[in-house]
Every structure is written in C-alpha cells, then in structure tokens.
C-alpha positions in Angstrom: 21.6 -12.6 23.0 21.0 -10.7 19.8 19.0 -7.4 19.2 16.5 -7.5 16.1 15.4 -3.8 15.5 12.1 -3.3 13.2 12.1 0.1 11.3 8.3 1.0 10.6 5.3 -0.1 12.6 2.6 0.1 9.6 1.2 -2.8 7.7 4.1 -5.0 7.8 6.1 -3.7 10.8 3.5 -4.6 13.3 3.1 -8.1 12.0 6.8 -8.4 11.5 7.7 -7.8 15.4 4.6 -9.8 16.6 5.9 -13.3 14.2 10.0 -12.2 15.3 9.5 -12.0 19.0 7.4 -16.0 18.4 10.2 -17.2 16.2 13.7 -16.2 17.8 15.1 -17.4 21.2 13.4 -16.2 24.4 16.8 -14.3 25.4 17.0 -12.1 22.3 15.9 -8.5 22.3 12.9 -7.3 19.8 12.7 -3.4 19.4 10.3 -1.3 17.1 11.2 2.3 16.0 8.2 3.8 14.6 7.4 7.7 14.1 4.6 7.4 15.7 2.6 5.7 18.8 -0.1 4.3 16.7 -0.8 1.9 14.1 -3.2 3.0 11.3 -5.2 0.8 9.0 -4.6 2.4 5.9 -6.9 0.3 3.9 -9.9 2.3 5.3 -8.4 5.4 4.7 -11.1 5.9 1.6 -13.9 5.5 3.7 -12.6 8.2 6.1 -12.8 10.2 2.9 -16.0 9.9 2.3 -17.2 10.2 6.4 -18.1 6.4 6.5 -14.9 6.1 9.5 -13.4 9.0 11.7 -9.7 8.6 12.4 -10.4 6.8 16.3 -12.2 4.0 14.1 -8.8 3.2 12.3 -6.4 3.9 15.2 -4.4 1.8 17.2 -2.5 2.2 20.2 1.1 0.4 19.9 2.1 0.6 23.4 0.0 -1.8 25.1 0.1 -4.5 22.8 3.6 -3.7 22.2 4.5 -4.6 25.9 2.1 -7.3 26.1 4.6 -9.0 23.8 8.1 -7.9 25.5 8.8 -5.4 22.4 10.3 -2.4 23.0 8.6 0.5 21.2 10.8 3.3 20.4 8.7 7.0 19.4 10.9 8.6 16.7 11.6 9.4 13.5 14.9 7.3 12.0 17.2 10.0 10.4 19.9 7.4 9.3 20.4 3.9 8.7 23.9 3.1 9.1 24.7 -0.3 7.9 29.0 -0.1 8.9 27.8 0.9 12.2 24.9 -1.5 13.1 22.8 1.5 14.1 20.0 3.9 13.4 20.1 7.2 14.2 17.2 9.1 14.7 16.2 12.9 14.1 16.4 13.4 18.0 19.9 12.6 18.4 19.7 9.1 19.7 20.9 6.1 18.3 19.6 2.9 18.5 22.5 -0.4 17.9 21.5 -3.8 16.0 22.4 -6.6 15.4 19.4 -7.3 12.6 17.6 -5.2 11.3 14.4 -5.3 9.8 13.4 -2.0 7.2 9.6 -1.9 7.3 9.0 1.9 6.7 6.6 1.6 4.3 7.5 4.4 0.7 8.2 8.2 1.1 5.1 9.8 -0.9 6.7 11.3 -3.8 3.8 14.4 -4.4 7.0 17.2 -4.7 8.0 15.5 -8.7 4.5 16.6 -10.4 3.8 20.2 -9.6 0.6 20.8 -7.7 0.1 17.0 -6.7 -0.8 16.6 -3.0 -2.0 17.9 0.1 -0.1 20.5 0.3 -1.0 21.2 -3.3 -4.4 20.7 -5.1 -4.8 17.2 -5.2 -6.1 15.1 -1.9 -5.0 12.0 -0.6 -5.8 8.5 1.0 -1.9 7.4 1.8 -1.5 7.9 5.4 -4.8 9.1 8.0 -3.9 12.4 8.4 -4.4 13.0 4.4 -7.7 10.9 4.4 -8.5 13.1 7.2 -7.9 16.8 5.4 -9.6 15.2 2.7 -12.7 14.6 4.3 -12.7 18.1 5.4 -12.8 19.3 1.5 -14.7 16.6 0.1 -17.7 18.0 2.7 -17.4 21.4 1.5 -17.0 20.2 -2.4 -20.2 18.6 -1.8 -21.9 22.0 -0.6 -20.5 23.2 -4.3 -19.9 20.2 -6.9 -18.5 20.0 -10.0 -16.4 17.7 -11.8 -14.2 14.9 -9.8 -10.7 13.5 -11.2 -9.5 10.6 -8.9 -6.1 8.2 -10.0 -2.8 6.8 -10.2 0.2 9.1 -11.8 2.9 7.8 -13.4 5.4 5.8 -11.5 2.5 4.9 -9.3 2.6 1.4 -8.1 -1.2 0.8 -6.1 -3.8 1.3 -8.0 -6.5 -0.9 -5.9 -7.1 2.4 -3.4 -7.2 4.5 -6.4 -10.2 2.6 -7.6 -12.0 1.9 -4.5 -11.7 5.7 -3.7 -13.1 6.2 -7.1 -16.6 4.2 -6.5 -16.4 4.9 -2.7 -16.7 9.0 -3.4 -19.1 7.8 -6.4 -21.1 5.8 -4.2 -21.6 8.5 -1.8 -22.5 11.2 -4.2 -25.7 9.0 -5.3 -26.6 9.1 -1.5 -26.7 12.6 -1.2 -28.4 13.0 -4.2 -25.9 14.9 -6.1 -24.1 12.7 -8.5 -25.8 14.2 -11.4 -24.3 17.1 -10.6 -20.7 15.2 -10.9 -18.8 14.7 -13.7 -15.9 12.2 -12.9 -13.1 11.0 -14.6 -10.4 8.1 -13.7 -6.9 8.9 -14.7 -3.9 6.6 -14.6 -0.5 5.7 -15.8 -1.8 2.2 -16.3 -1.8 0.9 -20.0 -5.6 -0.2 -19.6 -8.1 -0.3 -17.0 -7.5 -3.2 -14.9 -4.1 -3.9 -15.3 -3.3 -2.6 -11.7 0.4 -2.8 -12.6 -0.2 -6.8 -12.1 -0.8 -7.0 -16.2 -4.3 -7.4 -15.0 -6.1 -10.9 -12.8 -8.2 -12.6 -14.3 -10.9 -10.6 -15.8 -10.4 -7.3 -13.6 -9.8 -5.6 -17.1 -14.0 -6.1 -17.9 -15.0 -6.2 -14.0 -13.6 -3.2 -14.0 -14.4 -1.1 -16.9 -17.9 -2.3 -16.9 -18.1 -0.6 -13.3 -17.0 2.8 -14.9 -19.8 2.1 -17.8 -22.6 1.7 -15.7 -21.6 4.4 -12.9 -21.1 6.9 -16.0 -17.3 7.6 -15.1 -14.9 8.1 -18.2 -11.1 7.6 -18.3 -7.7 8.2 -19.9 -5.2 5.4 -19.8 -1.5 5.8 -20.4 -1.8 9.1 -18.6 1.5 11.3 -17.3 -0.1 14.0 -15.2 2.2 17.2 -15.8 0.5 19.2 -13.7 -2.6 20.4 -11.0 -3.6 23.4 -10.3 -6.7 25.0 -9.1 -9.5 24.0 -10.8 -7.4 22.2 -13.5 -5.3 19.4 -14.2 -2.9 19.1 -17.1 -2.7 15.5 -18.4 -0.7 14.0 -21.1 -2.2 10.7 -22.7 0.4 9.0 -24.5 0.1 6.3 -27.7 1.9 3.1 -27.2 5.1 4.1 -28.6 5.6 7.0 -26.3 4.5 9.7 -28.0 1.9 12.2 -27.3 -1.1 11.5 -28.2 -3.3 14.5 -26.5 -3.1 16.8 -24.7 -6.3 17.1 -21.9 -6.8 20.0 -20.0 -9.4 18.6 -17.1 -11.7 20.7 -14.9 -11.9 19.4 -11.5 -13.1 20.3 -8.0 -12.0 18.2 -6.5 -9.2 15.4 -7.0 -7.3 12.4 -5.2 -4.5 10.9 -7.2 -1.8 8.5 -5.8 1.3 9.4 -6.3 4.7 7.8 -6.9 6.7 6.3 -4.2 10.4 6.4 -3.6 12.2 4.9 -0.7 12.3 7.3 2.3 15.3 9.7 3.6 16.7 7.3 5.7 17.7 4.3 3.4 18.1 6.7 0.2 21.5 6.4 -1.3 23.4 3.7 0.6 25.4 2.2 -1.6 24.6 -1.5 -1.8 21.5 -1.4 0.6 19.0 0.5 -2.0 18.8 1.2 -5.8 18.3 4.8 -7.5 14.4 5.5 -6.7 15.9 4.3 -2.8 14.1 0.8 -2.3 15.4 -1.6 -0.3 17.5 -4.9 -2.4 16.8 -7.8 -1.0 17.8 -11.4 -2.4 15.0 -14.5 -2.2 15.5 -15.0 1.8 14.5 -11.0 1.9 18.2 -10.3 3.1 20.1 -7.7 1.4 23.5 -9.0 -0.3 25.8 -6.5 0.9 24.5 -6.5 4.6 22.9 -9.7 5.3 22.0 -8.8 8.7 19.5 -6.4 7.2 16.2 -7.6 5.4 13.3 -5.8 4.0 9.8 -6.3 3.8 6.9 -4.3 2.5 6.1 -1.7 -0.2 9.5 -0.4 0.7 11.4 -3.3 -1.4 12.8 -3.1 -4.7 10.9 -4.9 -7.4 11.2 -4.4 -11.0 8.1 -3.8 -13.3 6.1 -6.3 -14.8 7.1 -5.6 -18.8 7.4 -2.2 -20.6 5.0 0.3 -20.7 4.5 3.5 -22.3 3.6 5.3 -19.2 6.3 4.0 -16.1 4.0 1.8 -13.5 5.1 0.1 -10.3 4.2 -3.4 -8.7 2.2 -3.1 -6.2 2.8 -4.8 -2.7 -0.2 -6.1 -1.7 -0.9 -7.4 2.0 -0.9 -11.2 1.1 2.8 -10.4 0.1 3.7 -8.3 2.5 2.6 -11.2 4.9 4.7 -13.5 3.5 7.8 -11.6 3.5 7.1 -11.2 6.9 7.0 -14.7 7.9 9.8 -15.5 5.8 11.9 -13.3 7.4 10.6 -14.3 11.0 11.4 -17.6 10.2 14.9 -17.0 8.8 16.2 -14.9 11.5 14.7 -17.9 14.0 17.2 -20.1 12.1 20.1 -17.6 11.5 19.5 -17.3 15.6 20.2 -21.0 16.2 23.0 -21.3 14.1 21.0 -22.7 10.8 21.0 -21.5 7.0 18.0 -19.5 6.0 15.4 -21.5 3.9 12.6 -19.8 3.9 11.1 -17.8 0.9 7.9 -15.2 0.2 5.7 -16.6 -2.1 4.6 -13.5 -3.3 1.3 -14.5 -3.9 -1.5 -11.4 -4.2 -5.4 -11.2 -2.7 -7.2 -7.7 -2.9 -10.6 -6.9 -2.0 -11.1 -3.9 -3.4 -14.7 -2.1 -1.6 -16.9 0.3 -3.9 -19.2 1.6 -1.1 -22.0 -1.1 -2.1 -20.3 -3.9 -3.7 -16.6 -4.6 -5.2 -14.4 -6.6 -7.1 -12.0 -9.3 -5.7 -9.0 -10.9 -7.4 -6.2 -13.5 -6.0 -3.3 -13.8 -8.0 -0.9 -16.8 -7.5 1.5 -15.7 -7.3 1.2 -12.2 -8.2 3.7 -12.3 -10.7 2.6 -14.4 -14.3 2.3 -16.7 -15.4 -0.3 -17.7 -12.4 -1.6 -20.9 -10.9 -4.4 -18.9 -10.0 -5.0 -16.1 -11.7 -9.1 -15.5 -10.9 -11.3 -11.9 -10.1 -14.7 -11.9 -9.0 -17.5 -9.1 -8.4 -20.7 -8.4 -6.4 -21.8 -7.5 -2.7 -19.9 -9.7 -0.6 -16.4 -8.1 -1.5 -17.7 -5.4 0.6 -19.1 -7.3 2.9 -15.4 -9.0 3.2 -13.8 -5.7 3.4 -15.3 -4.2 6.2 -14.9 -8.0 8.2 -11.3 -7.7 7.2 -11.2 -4.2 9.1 -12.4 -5.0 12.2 -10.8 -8.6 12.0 -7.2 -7.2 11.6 -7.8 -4.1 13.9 -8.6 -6.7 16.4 -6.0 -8.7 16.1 -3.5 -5.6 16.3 -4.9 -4.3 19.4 -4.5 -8.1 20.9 -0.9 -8.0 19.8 -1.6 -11.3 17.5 -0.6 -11.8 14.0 -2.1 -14.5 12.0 -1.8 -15.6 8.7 -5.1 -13.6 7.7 -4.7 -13.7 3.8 -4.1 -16.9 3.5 -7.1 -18.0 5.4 -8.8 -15.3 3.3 -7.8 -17.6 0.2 -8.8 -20.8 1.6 -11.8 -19.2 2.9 -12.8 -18.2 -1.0 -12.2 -21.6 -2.1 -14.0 -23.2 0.7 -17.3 -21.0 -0.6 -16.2 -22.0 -4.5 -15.7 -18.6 -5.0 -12.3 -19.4 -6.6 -11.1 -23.3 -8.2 -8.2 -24.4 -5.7 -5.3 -25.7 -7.7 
C-alpha cells in the first residue's frame, strides 16, 4: 500500500485526486491537503466583479465529493514540504507522511514587489474569490462616482486571458448602466503587443484583440513595468524594445485591477533541487522532479521558461487544457510506477481559452501551446460567451459529482466538430 498526498485542491488538485484515486491500486491511500474546504472556480471570478455571480455561485464544497471517492481531505495550510523526510508539515503542527506527492498549490500572488499593487493596496483583484469579492464591493461604489479605469498584467505576469476578459467584462457593464461615457479606460501590460498573451500570440488574437479595444474606445501601453499605485494614480514605465525608457505615464484611475506576478508559494520556496529562484516546482517530461522523483508537479505552480526575450519580463501562462494534461499524465504514471512499470506518459501541453467579454469573446486553441503549432487558430463572436458560461456550470457540476473528465479536449473536438477550427 502506498500513500499519494495531493498539495492544493484548486484547478488542478481537484482533478488530480479524482484521475489518481481511478488510476492506482484499490489498496493505496489518496489524501488531499487543501487550505481550505471548498473548491473555487476561479475562471468566473471576473464576473463576480462585476455582480453577474455571488461567491455561493462559484463555490464548492470538497467534503462530500471528496468521500464519495475514498479521498481523505485534510483542512490546513502546508507550512513545509520536506522532501528527506517524506512529509508535509503544516502551520498547525501536524504532519502529514508520503510516499508521492503531488504539488498542486496553484502560485503565491506576488502584489508585495510593486508598491501599492493589490488588495491590500490600491489595485483590485480577480486571483482567488475573496479578492473578486472585495472587488465587487468597490467597483459598486466606483460606479456611484466614475472616473477613469486602468485594468492589466504587470511585469513578470504570466495570465493575461483574465486580465482581458476583466477588461471587456467591467466595460461591458458600464454600457449597461449607462455610464461608460463617463469612463475613460486604459489596458496596461508587460506584454510586447496586444495579443501576445505571453504565448507569442494564436492565431490572429493580436487583431481580434486590438480591434476589440478600437471599437469599445479603450487605449493601451504595451511593454509596460508598473512602478507604482497609489491613490488615484498609477506610475507606469513604457519601455522601447531595447529596454530603455521610453515614457514615463503618470495615469489617473479610480479604479484598477491588475494581475500581478506569481512566485511559487512559502512552502516549496528554496528547496534546493525541488524549485528554481522565483520558487516553481522543476519537473522533467513525466512531471517528476529529478532530484525527488516521488514528487511531481502540476499546474501554474511548475517551472517553465519564457517563450523568447522581451523587453518587459512575461510568464507562460498555464492554461486549463494543460493543466489537464499534466494531470492525467501524472495519474497515469504513478498507476504504472504503482505496479512496478516505467513511466511513459507525457503532457501535451496543448492550450484552449475562451476568454468571455460580457456579450461576446474571443477563443483561441493552440497546439501545442508552445510554437511552432499544429494548430495555431483564434476565433471571435457570441458563442465564446455562450461557451464560457456552459463551461461553468459543466465543470462546477462535475466537481460537485466528484468526476473528472477530459473537458478540454472534448472542448477541442467539439470546435472542430462545428468547423469552428480545421482538425489536423
């Protein structure tokens, strides 16, 4: 009998103990350690901004589901990850022994390096529910007095989709209540152009894109380093492509939501041989990491390098049709490792995004994510909203039910099925 602990119950967490406890033997032990008793579908977290969800609507309760599928859920926050002892100690004072473990705790939210970024700060959030939540709290009473918005991705930053969807979700929202002429707003991000979403841009996303700012009267800076926010201001530093300073902008706002870095959280950072500098998890192509391969990683909390040079630092992102198949790589691996057999199996690393505007959206699947691409196509118009909100209750649903299905990948197949994309 073996014990498999999974660190992090978010996004790929909850998948990854749903497709570990179908793929090892009947006899060995699954156990979740998760901060929290909920799952929370972060992907709507924009819309929670904007008063379109409430937190309930985005919620899930891990304990029933959980036991439905003989995993132990552990309530705690991990303190420690200590590799030479095969445990995990958490804040609490308890420890919990492994004999595989799977990181899945999602990135530490690195606000504290620009001064003023954040919740606690002057700039609002859509990371986790609890800043979507506070948001929505000040983007009612910024709509009682409005003035100019500034919404983005600072440097290091390494999601941009959210960034944008927040963008033409508060935008959106503004023309309902009649007040969007009272609204300047401006998109600000570390990306080199618009589009490029730290992918080097799919398919056409660099038009889509930028024509959606054109016609909803929303200007932007590119190659941004945000220095600084404070109230009622944020200092921004737009750089030329060989670094240098190009100008200096000194931005009005009233309100703001920018996505910050992300770093790898306290309980992995500095572990020699388990995570780099920024403190993400190195894993090798079977997601194990080479100096403890009875650890793997999967999620946004891996280490992967940037896609080329740029003169403002941007991040890959880790996009759920990833993050899926790291997870059933890694189910599948430990089933083998479990019955004595090499590990074979490998991520593709493939990327879908539906990224919602409030009234219509913009779509891309990327294949895989890094180029050059098989398929490398974006796509526009109402039914990318129409997607997004199925995808929400669809995934919800299946969470709740304590299922995991290969939902991307049917997305994909789904898209070509309709023509939407060529298959290859």
């Amino acid at each position: 009998m073996a014990k498999i602990v999974v660190l992090g119950a978010g996004l790929g967490g909850v998948i990854a103990a749903f497709e570990i406890r179908k793929s090892v033997r009947p006899e060995d032990d699954v156990t979740v350690i998760n901060e929290n008793a909920f799952y929370q579908f972060v992907p709507s977290n924009p819309w929670v901004l904007v008063g379109w969800r409430d937190r309930e609507d985005i919620i899930v309760d891990l304990i029933k589901p959980m036991k439905k599928r003989h995993i132990e859920l552990v309530v705690g926050k991990a303190e420690r990850v200590e590799p030479d002892q095969k445990r995990v100690r958490l804040t609490d004072g308890r420890e919990i022994g492994y004999d595989y473990l799977v990181i899945a705790t999602g990135p530490e939210l690195a606000f504290n390096e620009i001064e003023g970024l954040g919740p606690k700060g002057f700039t609002q959030s859509v990371c986790h529910i609890d800043h979507a939540v506070q948001a929505h709290t000040a983007f009612e009473a910024f709509c009682q007095d409005p003035g100019p918005v500034i919404v983005g991705a600072v440097q290091g930053a390494s999601c941009f989709g959210p960034a944008y969807e927040t963008l033409m979700i508060i935008e959106t929202e503004l023309r309902r209540r009649r007040i969007r002429d009272r609204v300047p707003m401006t998109y600000v991000t570390s990306e080199p152009y618009i589009g490029h979403l730290g992918l080097d841009g799919v398919g056409d996303t660099k038009s889509l894109l930028e024509s959606e700012l054109r016609e909803r009267h929303i200007k932007w800076i590119t190659n941004a380093r945000v220095i600084r926010a404070a109230p009622g201001m944020m200092t921004v530093e737009e750089l030329a492509e060989d670094g240098s300073v190009k100008q200096l902008h000194e931005l009005p706002m009233k309100f703001s939501m920018m996505l910050p870095a992300f770093r790898g959280v306290d309980a992995v950072r500095d572990i020699e041989g388990l995570s780099n500098p920024r403190g993400f998890i190195l894993t090798d192509k079977h997601q194990r990491n080479p100096k403890f391969p009875e650890i793997f990683g999967i999620g946004v909390c891996i280490a992967i390098p940037p896609i080329g040079k740029t003169p403002v630092p941007v991040g890959v992102p880790k996009t759920g049709f990833m993050i899926e198949s790291m997870v059933t790589a890694t189910a599948e691996n430990l089933g083998q490792i479990l019955r004595g057999e090499a590990p074979s199996h490998e991520a593709t690393w493939n990327a879908i995004c539906l990224a919602d505007f409030g009234d219509k959206g913009v779509a891309f699947v990327a294949q895989p994510q890094i180029p050059p691409r098989n398929v490398n196509w974006s796509g526009s118009g109402g039914w990318v909203h129409t997607a997004k909100v199925g995808f929400e209750k669809y995934f919800i649903g299946k969470v709740k039910a304590g299922k995991s299905e290969t939902f991307y990948e049917n997305a994909v197949l789904g898209l070509i099925k309709t023509k939407k994309i060529k298959a290859h």
